[in-house]
C-alpha positions as a LaTeX table, in Angstrom:
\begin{tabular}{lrrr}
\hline
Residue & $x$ (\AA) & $y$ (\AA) & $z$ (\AA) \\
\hline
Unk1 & 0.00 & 0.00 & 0.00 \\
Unk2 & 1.41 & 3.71 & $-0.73$ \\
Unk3 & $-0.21$ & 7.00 & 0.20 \\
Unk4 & $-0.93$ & 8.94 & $-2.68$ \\
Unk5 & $-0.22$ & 12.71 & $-2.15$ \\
Unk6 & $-0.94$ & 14.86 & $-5.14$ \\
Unk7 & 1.86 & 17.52 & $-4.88$ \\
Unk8 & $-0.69$ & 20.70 & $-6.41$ \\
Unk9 & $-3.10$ & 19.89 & $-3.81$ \\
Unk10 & $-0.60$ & 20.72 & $-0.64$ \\
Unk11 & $-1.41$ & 23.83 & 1.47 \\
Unk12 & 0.88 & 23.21 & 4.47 \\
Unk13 & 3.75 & 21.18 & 5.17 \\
Unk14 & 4.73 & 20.48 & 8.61 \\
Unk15 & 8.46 & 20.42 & 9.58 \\
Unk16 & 10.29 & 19.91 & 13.00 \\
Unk17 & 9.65 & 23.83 & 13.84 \\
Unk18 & 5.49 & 23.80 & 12.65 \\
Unk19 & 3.15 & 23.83 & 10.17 \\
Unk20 & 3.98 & 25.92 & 7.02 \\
Unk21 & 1.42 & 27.50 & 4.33 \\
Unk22 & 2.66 & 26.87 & 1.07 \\
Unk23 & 1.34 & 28.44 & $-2.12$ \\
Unk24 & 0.37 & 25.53 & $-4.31$ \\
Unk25 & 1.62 & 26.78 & $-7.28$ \\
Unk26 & 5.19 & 27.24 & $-6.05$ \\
Unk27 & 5.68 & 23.98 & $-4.56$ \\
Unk28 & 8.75 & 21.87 & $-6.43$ \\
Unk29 & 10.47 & 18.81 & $-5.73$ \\
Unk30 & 13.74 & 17.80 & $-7.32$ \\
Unk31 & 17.19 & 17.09 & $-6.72$ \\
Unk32 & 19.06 & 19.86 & $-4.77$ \\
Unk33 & 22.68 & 21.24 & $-4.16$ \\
Unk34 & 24.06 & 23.41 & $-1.88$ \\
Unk35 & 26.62 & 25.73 & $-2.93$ \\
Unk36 & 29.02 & 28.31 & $-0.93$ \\
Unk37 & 29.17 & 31.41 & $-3.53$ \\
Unk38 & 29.83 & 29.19 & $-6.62$ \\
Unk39 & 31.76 & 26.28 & $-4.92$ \\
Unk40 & 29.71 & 23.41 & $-4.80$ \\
Unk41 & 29.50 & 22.38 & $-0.90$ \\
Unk42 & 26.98 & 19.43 & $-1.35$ \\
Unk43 & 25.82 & 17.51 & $-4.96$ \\
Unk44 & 23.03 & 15.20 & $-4.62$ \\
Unk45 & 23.13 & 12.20 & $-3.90$ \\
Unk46 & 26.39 & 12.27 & $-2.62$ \\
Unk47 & 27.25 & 11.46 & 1.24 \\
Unk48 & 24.13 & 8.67 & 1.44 \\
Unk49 & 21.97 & 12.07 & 1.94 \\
Unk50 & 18.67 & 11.71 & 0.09 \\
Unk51 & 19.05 & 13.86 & $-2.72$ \\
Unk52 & 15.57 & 15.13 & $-2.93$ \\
Unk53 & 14.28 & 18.50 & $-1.72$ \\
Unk54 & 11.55 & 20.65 & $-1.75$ \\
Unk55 & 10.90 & 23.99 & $-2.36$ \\
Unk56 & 8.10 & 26.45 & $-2.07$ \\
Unk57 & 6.97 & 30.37 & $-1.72$ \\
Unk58 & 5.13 & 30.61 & 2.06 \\
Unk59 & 1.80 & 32.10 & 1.77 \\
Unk60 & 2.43 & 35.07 & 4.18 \\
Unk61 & 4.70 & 37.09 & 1.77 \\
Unk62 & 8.17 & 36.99 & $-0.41$ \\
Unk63 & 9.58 & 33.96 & 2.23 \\
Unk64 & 10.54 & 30.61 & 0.09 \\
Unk65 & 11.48 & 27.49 & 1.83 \\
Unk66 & 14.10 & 25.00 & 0.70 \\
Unk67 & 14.26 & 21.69 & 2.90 \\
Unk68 & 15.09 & 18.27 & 1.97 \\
Unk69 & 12.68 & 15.79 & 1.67 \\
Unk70 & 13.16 & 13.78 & 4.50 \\
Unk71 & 12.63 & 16.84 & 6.89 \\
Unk72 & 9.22 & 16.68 & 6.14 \\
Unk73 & 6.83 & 15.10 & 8.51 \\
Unk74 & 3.51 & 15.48 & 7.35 \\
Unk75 & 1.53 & 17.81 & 4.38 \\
Unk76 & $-2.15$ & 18.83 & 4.43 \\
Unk77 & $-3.80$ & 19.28 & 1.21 \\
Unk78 & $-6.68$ & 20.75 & 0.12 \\
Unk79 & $-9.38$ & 18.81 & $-1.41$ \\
\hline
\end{tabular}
């Protein structure tokens, strides 16, 4: 059995420090990077670190939210 989530349905995602609104239309999952000016620090998949992230614009204002996916411990959607 799997839980199907459909991604342009989410309105909040919870992570360890609360609940988040997310603008639908912004959310984005995909492979992330981190990177210290132009040096790449981190390139996924490497370290045994999921390399899957998400990203999204919080509904209050001009915030956006990057977080990898395994930091996330719940979403709500809107049906």
């Amino acid at each position: 059995m799997s839980l199907r989530i459909q991604v342009t349905t989410i309105v909040g995602i919870l992570l360890a420090d609360g609940w988040h609104n997310v603008m639908p239309e912004t959310l984005d999952l995909d492979a992330y990077e981190l990177f210290d000016d132009k040096l790449p620090l981190h390139l996924g998949g490497q370290g045994g670190v999921c390399p899957t992230g998400a990203t999204w614009q919080e509904e209050e204002g001009d915030i956006w939210l990057s977080a990898p996916l395994t930091s996330i411990l719940a979403v709500r959607e809107k049906i």
